[in-house]
TISE-184158 format. One line per 5 residues: number of its first residue (from 1); for each residue x, y, z of C-alpha. Coordinates in Angstrom, 3 decimals, always signed. Layout:
# TISE-184158
NUM) X Y Z; ...
//
This chain:
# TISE-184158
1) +22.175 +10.824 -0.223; +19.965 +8.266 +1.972; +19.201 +5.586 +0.459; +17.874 +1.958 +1.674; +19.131 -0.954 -0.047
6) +16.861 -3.718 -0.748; +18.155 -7.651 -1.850; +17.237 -6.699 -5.364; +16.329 -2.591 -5.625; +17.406 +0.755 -4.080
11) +15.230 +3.473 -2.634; +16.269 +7.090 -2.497; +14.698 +8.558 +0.420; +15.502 +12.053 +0.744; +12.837 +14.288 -1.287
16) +9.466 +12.216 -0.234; +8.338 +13.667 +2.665; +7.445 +10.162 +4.202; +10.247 +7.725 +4.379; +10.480 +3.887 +3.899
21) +9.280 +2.521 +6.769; +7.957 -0.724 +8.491; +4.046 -0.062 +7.616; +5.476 +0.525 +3.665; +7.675 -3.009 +3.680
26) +4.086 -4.693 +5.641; +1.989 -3.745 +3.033; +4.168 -4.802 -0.071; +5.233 -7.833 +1.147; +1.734 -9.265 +2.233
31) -0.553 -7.904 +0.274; -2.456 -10.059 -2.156; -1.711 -8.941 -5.677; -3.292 -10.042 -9.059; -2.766 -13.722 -10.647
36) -3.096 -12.919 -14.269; -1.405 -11.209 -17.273; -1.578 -7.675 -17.826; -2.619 -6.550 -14.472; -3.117 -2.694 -14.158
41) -2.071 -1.661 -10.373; -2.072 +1.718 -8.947; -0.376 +2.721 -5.763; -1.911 +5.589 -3.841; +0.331 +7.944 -2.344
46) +3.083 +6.171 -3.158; +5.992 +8.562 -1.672; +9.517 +6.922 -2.553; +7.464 +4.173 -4.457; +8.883 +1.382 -1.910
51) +5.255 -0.440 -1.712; +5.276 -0.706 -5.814; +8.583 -1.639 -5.710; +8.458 -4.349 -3.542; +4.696 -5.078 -5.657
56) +6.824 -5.417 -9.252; +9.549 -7.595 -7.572; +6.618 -10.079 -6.230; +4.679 -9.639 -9.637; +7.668 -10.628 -11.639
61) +8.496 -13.420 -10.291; +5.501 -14.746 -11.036; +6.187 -14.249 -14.964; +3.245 -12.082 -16.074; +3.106 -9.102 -17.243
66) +2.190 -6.233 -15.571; +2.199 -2.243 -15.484; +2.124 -0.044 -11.935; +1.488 +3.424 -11.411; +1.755 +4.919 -8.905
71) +0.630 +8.549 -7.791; +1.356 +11.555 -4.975; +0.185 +14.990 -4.538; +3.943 +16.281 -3.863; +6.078 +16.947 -6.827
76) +9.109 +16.117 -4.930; +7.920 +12.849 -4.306; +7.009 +11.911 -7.660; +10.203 +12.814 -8.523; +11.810 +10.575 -6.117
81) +9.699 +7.682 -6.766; +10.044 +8.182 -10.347; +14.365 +7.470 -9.763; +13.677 +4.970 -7.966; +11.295 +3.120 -10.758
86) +13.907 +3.732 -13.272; +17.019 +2.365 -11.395; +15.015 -0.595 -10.563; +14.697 -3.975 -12.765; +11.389 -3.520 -13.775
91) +11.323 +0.467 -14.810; +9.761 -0.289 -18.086; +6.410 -1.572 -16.180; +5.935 +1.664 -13.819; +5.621 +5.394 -13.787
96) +4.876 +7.677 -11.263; +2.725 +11.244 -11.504; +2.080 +13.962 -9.168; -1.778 +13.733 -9.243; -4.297 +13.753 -6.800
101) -6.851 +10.982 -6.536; -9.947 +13.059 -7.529; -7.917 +13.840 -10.458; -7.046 +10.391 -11.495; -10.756 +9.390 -11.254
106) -11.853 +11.603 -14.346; -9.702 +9.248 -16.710; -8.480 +6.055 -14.882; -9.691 +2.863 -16.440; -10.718 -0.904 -14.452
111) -7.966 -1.783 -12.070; -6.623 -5.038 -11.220; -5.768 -3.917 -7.514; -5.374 -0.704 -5.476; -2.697 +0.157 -2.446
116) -2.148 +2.692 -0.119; -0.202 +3.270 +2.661; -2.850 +6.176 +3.489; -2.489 +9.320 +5.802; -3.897 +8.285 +9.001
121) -3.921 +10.915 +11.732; -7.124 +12.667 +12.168; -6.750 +15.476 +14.989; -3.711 +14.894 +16.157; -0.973 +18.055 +16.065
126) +0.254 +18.995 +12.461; +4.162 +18.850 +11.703; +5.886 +22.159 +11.253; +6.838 +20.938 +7.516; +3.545 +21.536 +5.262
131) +4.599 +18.381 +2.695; +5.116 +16.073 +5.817; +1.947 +16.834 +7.622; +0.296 +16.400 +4.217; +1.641 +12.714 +4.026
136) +0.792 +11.837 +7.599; -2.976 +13.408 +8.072; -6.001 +12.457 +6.337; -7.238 +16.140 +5.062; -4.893 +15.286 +2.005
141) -6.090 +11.683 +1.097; -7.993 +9.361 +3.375; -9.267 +5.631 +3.188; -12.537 +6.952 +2.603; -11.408 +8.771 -0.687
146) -9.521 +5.618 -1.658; -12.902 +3.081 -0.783; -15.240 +5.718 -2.961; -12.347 +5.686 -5.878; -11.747 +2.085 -5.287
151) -15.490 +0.844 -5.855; -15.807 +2.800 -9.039; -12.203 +1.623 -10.579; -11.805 -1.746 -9.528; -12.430 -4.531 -11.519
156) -14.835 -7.480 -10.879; -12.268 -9.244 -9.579; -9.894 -6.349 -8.452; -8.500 -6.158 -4.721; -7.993 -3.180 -2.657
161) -5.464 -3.221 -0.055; -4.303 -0.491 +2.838; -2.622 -0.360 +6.451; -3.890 +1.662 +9.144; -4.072 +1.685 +12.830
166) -5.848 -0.930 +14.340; -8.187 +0.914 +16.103; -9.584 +2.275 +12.369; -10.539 -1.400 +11.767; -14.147 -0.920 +12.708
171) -14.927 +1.894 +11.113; -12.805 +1.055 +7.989; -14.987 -2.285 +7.005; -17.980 -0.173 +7.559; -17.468 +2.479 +5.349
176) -16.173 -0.055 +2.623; -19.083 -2.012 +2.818; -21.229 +1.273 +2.192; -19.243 +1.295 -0.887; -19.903 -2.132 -1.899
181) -16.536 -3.707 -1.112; -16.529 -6.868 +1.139; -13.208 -7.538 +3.377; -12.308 -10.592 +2.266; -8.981 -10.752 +4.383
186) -7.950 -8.646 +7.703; -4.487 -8.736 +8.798; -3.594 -7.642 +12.310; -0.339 -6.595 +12.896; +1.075 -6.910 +16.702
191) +5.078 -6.039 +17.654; +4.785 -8.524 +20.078; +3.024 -11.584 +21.078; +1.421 -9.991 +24.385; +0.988 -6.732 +22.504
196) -2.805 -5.388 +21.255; -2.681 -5.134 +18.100; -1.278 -2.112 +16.200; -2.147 -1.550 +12.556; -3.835 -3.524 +10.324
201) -3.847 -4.642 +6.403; -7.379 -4.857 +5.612; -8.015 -6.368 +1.941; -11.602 -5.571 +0.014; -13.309 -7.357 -3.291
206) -16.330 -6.087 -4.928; -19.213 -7.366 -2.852; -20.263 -9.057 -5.572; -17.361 -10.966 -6.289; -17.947 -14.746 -5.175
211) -14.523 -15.507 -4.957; -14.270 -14.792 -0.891; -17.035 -15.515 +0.680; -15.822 -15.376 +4.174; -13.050 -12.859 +5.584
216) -10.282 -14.427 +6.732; -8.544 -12.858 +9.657; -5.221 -13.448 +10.560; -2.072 -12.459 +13.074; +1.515 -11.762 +12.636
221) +3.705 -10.459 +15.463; +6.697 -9.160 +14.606; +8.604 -9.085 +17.128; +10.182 -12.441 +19.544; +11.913 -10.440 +22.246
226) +14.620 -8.312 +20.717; +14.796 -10.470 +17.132; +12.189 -10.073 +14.371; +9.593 -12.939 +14.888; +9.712 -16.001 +12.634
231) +6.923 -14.765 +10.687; +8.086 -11.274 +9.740; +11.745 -12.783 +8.654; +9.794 -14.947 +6.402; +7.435 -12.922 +4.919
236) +10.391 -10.241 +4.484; +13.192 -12.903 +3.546; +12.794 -11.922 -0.233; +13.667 -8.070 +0.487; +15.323 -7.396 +3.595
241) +19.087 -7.852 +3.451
//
């Protein structure tokens, strides 16, 4: 069984057909999550669950209450995720459920924030293996699907957050912003310092919202030669081992 160990939860990674990787552990460990009690989160193609995970370890510490779900079109995933949840600390505030976003929308109620680690490839050549390609390429779930779902389910003060490719920044803020959602943060992600940039973590509030009224865009590199930066061992220091 493959499984990666966390400072204080496990993963199993071997039935989701995308595995814990570097753009999962990005997004949960800087993404801006809700300051308030009772939070309703839902993670979006959530695969092993690694991104809510690391979400409930961050939310707990800061002594509210709070419930995750988190949802994936692949059975096998959900199951996964839904091991994961329970072996974790926090198992009574999550559940996983093989569902698709359209789905979800017909019953889903105000939400305190929305994440996704979304499918990203557009054109590029399909894997062999049906349930990976499905997890990698956006005819199964893209950021567009999450912006429309997001603007009718978040609350007034709710946050979506995703990574993507950097070159999708453009045309991500765009499309939000048809939706109503203002960027209120952009992230952009380089693995190193002379390096263009290579994805991003782009962060949305209701347009009306008056909490943000610029976007704030920042850098991390992750990389200093053949070391993790500074940066990433700091923002990381509460998970990695």
């Amino acid at each position: 069984m493959s499984v990666f160990r966390f400072k204080k939860f496990e993963v199993r990674n071997d039935l989701a057909a995308q595995k814990v990787g570097t753009d999962a552990v990005l997004l949960g460990a800087a993404m801006t999550l809700p300051d308030k009690a009772g939070a309703q989160l839902l993670d979006v193609g959530t695969g092993t669950g690694v991104i809510a995970l690391m979400a409930a370890q961050r939310l707990a510490g800061g002594g509210h209450p709070f419930n995750i779900s988190a949802i994936d079109i692949d059975p096998a995933a959900i199951s996964e995720a839904s091991a994961n949840f329970a072996a974790s600390p926090w198992a009574p505030s999550m559940q996983a459920e093989a569902i698709s976003l359209e789905d979800l929308a017909q019953r889903e109620g105000p939400l305190d924030a929305i994440f996704s680690n979304p499918p990203f490839f557009h054109d590029s050549l399909k894997a062999p293996d049906a349930r990976r390609s499905a997890a990698r390429h956006t005819d199964t779930l893209s950021y567009r699907e999450i912006c429309a779902f997001a603007s009718a389910h978040l609350a007034p003060d709710g946050i979506l957050s995703l990574i993507l490719p950097a070159e999708d920044e453009t045309p991500l803020l765009r499309y939000a912003a048809s939706f109503g959602l203002k960027a209120f943060r952009v992230l952009r992600i380089r693995t190193g310092a002379c390096k263009a940039p290579k994805r991003i973590i782009a962060e949305f509030r209701c347009a009306l919202n008056k909490m943000d009224d610029d976007c704030r865009c920042e850098e991390l590199v992750l990389m200093d030669g053949p070391q993790r930066s500074a940066a990433y061992s700091e923002l990381t220091a509460d998970f990695y081992l």
